[in-house]
C-alpha distance (Angstrom), angle and dihedral (degrees) to the residues before:
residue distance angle dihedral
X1 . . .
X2 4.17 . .
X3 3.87 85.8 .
X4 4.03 96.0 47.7
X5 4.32 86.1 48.4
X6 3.92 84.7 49.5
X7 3.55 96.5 51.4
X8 3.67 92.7 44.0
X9 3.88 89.0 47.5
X10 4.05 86.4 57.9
X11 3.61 96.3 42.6
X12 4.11 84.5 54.7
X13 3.74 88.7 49.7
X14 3.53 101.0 48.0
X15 3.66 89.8 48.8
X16 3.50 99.8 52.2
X17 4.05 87.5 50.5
X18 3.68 88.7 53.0
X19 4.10 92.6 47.3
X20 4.06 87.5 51.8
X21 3.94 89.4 47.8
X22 3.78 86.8 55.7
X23 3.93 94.3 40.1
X24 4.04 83.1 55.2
X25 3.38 93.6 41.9
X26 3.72 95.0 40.6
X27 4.39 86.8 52.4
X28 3.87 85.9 50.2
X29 4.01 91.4 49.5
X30 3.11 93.7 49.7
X31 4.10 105.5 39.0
X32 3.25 106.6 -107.6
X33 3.62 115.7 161.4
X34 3.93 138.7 -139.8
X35 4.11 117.3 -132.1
X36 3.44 91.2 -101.5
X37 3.88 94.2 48.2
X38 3.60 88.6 52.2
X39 3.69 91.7 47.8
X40 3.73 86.8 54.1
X41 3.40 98.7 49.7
X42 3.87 97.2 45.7
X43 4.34 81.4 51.6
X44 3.84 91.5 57.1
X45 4.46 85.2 37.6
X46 4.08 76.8 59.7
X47 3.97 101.8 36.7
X48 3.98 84.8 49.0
X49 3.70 99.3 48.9
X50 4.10 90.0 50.7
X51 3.76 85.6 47.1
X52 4.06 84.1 67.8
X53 3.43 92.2 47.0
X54 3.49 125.4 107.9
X55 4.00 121.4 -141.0
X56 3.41 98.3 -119.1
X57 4.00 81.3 50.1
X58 3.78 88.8 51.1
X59 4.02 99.1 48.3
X60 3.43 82.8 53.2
X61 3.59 105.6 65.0
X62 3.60 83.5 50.7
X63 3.62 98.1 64.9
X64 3.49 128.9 67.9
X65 4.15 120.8 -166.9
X66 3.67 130.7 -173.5
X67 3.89 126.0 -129.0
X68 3.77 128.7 -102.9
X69 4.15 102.1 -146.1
X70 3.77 143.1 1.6
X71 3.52 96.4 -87.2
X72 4.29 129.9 48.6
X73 3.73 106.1 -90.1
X74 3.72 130.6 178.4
X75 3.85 97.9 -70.1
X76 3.65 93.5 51.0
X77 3.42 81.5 59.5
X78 3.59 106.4 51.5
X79 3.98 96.1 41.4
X80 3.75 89.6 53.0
X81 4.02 103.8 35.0
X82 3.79 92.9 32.7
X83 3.89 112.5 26.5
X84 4.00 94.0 29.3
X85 4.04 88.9 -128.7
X86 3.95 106.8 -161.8
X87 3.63 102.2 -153.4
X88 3.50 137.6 24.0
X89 4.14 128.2 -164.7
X90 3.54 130.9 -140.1
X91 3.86 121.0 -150.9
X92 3.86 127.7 -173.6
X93 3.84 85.5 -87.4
X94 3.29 97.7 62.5
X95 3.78 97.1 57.3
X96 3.78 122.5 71.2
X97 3.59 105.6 158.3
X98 3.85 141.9 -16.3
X99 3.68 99.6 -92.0
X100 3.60 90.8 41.0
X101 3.73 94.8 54.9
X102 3.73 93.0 45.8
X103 3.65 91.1 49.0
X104 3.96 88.6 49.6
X105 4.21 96.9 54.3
X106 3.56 85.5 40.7
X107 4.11 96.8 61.8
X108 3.99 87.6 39.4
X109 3.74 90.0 62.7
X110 3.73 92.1 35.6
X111 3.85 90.5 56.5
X112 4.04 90.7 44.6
X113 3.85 90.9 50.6
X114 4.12 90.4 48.8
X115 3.76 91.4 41.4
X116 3.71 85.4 61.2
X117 3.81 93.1 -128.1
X118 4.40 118.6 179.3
X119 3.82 87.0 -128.5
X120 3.62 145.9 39.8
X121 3.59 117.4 -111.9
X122 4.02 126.8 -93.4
X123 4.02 96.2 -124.6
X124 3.73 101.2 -170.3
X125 3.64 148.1 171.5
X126 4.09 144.9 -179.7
X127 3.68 92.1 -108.3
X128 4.12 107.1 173.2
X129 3.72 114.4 134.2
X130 4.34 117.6 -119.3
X131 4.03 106.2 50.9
X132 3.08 102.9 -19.0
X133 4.10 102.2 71.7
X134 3.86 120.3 128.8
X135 3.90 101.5 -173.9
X136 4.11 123.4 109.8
X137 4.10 112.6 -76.1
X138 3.93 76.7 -110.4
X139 3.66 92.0 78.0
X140 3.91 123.6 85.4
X141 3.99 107.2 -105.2
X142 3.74 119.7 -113.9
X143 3.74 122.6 -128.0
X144 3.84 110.1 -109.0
X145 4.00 116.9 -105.8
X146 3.74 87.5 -108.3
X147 4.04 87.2 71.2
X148 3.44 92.4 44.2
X149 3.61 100.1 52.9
X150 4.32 88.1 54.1
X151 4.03 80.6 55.3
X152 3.83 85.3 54.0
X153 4.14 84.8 -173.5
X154 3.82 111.9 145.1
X155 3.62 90.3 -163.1
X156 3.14 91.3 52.0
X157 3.54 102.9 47.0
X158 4.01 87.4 48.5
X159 3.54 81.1 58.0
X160 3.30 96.8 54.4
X161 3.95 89.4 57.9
X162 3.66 88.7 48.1
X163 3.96 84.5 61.2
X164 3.87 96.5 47.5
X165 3.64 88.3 42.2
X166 4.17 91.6 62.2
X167 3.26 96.5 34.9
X168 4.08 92.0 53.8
X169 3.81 93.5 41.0
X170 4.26 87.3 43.9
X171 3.79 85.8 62.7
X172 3.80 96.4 44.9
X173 3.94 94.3 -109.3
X174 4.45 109.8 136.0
X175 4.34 97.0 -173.5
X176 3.48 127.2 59.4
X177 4.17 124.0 -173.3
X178 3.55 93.8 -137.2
X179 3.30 162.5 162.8
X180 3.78 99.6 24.0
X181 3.92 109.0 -141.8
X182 3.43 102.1 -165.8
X183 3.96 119.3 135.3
X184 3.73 107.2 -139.2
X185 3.42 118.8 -131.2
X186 4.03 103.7 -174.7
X187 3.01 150.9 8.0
X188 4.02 91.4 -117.5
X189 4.13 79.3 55.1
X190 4.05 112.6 134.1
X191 3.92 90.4 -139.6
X192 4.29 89.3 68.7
X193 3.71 112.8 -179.4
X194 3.75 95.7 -27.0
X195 4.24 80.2 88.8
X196 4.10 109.8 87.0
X197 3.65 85.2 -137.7
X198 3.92 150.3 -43.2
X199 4.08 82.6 -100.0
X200 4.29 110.3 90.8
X201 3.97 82.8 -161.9
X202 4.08 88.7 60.5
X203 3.70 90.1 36.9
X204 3.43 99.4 51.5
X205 3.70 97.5 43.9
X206 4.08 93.3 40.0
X207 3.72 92.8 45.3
X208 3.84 93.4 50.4
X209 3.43 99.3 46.1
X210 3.97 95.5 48.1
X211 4.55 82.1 50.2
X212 3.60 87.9 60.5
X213 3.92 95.5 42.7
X214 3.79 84.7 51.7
X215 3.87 95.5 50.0
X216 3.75 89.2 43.6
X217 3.62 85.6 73.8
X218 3.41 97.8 51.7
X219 3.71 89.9 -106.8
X220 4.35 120.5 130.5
X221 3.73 110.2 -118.5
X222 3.78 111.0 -155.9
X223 3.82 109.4 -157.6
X224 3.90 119.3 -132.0
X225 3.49 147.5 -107.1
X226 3.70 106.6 -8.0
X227 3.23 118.5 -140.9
X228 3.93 95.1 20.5
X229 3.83 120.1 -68.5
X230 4.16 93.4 -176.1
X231 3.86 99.6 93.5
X232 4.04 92.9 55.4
X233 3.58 126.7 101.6
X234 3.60 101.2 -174.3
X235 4.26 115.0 74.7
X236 3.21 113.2 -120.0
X237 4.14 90.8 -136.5
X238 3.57 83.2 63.6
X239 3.86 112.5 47.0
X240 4.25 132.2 -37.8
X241 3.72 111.8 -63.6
X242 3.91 114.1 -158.7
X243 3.82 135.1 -171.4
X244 3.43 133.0 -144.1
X245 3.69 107.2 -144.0
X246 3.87 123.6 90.5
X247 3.50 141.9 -146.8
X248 3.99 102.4 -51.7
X249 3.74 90.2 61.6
X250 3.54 101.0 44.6
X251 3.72 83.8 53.2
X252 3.72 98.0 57.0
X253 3.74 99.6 29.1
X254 3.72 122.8 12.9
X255 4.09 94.6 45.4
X256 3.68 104.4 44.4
X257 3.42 102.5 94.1
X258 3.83 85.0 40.1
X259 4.04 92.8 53.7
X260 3.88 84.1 51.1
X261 3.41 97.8 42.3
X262 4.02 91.5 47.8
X263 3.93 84.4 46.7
X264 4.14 94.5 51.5
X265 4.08 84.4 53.5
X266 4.25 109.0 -90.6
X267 3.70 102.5 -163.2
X268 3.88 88.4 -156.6
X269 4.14 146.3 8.5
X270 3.72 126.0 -148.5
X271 3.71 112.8 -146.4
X272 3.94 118.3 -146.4
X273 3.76 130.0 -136.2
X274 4.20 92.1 -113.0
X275 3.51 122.4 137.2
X276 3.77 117.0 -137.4
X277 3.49 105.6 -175.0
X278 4.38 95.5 -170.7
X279 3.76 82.0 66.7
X280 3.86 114.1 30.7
X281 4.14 111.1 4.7
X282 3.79 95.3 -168.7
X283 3.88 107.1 34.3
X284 3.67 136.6 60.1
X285 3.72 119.2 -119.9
X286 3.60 91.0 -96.7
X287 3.38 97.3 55.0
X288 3.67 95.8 42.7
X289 3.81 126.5 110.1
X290 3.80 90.5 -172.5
X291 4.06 88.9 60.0
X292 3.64 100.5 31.4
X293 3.84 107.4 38.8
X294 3.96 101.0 25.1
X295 3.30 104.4 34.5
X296 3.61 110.3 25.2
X297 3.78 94.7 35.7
X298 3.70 101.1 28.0
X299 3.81 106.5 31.2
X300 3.33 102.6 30.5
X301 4.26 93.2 40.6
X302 4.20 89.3 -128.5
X303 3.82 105.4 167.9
X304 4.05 104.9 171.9
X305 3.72 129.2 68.0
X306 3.33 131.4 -45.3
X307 3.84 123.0 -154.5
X308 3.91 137.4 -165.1
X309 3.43 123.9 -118.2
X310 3.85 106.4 -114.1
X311 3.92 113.6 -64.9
X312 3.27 98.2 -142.4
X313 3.75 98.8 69.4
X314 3.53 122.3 116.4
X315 3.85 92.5 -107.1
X316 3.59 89.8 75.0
X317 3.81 108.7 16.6
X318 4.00 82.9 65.9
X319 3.88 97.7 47.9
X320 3.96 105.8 19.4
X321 3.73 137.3 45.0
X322 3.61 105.3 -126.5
X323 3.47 96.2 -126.7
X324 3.85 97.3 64.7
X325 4.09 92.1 41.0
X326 3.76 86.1 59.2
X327 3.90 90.8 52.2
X328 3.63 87.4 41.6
X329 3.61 99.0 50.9
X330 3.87 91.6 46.7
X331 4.19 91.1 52.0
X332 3.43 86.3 46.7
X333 3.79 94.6 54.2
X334 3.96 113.7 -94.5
X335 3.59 112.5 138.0
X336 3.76 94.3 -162.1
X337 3.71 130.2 40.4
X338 3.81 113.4 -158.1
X339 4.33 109.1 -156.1
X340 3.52 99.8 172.4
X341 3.82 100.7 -174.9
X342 3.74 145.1 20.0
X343 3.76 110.2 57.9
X344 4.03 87.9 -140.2
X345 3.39 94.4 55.9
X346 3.97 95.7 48.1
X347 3.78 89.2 42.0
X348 3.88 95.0 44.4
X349 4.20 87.8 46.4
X350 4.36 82.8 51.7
X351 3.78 87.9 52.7
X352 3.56 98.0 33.3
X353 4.24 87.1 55.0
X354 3.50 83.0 45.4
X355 3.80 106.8 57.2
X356 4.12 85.0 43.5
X357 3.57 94.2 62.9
X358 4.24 84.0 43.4
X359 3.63 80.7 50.3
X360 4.00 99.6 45.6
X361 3.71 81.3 -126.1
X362 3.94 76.8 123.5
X363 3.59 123.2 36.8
X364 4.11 113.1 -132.9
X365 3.73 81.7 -129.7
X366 3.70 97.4 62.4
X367 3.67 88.1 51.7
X368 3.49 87.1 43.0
X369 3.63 95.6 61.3
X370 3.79 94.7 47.6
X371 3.84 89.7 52.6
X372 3.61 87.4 58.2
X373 3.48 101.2 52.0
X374 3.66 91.1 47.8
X375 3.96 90.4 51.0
X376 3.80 90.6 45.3
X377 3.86 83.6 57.3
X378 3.55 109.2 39.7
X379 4.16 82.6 46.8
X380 4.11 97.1 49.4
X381 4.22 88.8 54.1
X382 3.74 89.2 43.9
X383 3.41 94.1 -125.8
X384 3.80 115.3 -159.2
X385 3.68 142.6 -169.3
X386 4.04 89.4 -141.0
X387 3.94 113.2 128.7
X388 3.81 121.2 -110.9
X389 4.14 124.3 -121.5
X390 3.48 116.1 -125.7
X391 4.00 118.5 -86.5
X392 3.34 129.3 -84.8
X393 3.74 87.8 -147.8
X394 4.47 95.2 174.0
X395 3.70 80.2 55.3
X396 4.01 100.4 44.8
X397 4.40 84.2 45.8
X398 3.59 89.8 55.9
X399 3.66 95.3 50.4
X400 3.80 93.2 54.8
X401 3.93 98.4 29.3
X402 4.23 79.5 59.6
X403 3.53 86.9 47.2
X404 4.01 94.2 59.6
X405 3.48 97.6 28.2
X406 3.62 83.3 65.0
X407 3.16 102.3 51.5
X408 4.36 87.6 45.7
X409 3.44 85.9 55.1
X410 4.23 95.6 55.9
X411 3.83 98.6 39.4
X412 4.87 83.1 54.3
């Protein structure tokens, strides 16, 4: 009897080896991939799809530009249709009212679809709660990061990115600049009460949680200001703020809620204009290879995209032409120059970028690279050139009013 249950017991076996075999076999047949075939194939997907791509198509994924009025006028045109722009920005002057602003996003990614672009448009905003809020007056206010941070409530705070994210993607916009992840260190500090808090433990764990409520809805969160703009008492709008600390500080201070943010998944960095002289004496963080490339890339293991801080800010309008910070920055290792304003300064960065490729000032494989990251991006949020409805703004108040009525009713 023990020998007829063992020979049964190998017969079992040696089927159920066979019927894996065949499984394996039967994947192989019939092309079934592994993970890391599939991330292969979706790499060459990518390398093929920049192949077709023209350079003028190429520099302009890498540039993003910010809009004059409240409707799509002539240079709207002509940076999307002509120089293939990859982003746009919206400030608070370019929003008027709901409808308006709907109708606005909606003609931008009309105009990229008709121009034939590769790649849907970046449509993107500084989206942060407290003063610095771009939606209609229609919308219920957010409470500044400041206030949040006192709640020190990562549930709420991921709610709070939940909130941003719907109202962003209600509107039709796909890239937010936000959280800011700067550790405040006074009360004299440029960064105000747009900084969680002067505690890196509450930043870090704030600032992450509202990233992931923001991707939750689909939306890009961009990170900000690499390397750490909360020490600084000059604005950066204004003039070029500096600090006087080095690397071993930035380590333990500055990057922490970057290394956790990085670690939770950041889809992309925005790099200030902030001159830290321990690491590069002449150049400005965003135009520095040391900051950008070895440390944010190499040190700190960031592998999405990493955008400028807008070059049209005082901090480099006063000490750089435009046109050689946007070469700069792209040596260095941005992928995405933001120029917000002055059409000859965004066109003379496009033809500066252009003649330094000519030149071999800029290899096509650095641009390359950036292109990919950008495509990787745009393709893992599924971004679309498909118009948005109007907004069902009773319906998007209720969702946040719930939101901090919820939070009124814990703290009672």
């Amino acid at each position: 009897m023990k020998k007829l249950i063992v020979i049964i017991a190998v017969c079992l076996f040696t089927i159920g080896l066979i019927g894996c075999s065949s499984q394996k076999f039967s994947q192989k047949a019939n092309g079934a991939a592994s993970p890391k075939q599939h991330h292969e194939e979706g790499d060459k997907g990518i390398a093929a799809k920049i192949n077709k791509m023209s350079l003028d198509e190429k520099l302009g994924q890498m540039l993003m530009v910010g809009v004059e009025g409240t409707t799509m006028g002539a240079n709207e045109r002509m940076f999307i249709r002509d120089k293939h722009v990859g982003g746009v920005i919206l400030y608070g002057k370019n929003v008027q009212s709901t409808a308006q602003t709907v109708q606005l996003i909606n003609q931008l990614k009309s105009m990229n679809q008709n121009a034939g672009n590769p790649l849907p448009l970046f449509i993107s905003v500084d989206q942060e709660g407290g003063d610095v809020e771009r939606m209609p007056n229609t919308i219920t206010s957010l409470p500044a990061n400041a206030k949040v941070g006192q709640l020190d409530d990562q549930d709420f705070s991921k709610e709070m990115g939940q909130v941003i994210g719907k109202e962003l993607q209600a509107f039709g916009f796909n890239m937010d600049f936000a959280p800011v992840l700067d550790i405040k260190e006074s009360e004299q500090a440029a960064i105000g009460n747009r900084s969680f808090s002067s505690d890196k433990k509450i930043v870090s764990q704030l600032g992450v949680a509202t990233m992931k409520g923001i991707q939750s809805e689909k939306v890009v969160p961009v990170v900000k200001h690499f390397p750490g703009y909360g020490s600084v008492t000059v604005d950066a709008h204004a003039d070029l703020p500096q600090i006087n600390y080095g690397l071993k500080r930035l380590e333990a201070e500055d990057w922490a809620p970057y290394k956790q943010a990085i670690a939770s998944g950041a889809d992309a960095v925005m790099v200030t204009h902030l001159m830290v002289p321990q690491l590069n004496a002449k150049y400005p963080a965003s135009m520095s290879q040391t900051i950008m490339t070895d440390m944010l890339r190499n040190k700190l293991k960031f592998k999405g995209v990493v955008i400028t801080d807008d070059m049209t800010m005082g901090a480099i309008e006063k000490h750089y032409p435009v046109d050689e910070a946007a070469i700069r920055s792209i040596k260095a290792g941005a992928d995405i120059v933001l120029i917000a304003y002055h059409k000859n300064e965004q066109l003379g960065a496009l033809n500066a970028l252009k003649k330094a490729v000519h030149d071999g000032d800029i290899s096509m494989k650095r641009i390359d690279e950036s292109v990919a990251r950008i495509m990787m991006l745009k393709q893992k949020y599924k971004l679309s050139n498909e118009p948005r409805p109007q907004v069902n703004i009773d319906a998007l108040n209720q969702s946040i009013q719930t939101v901090l009525n919820g939070k009124r009713e814990k703290s009672e």
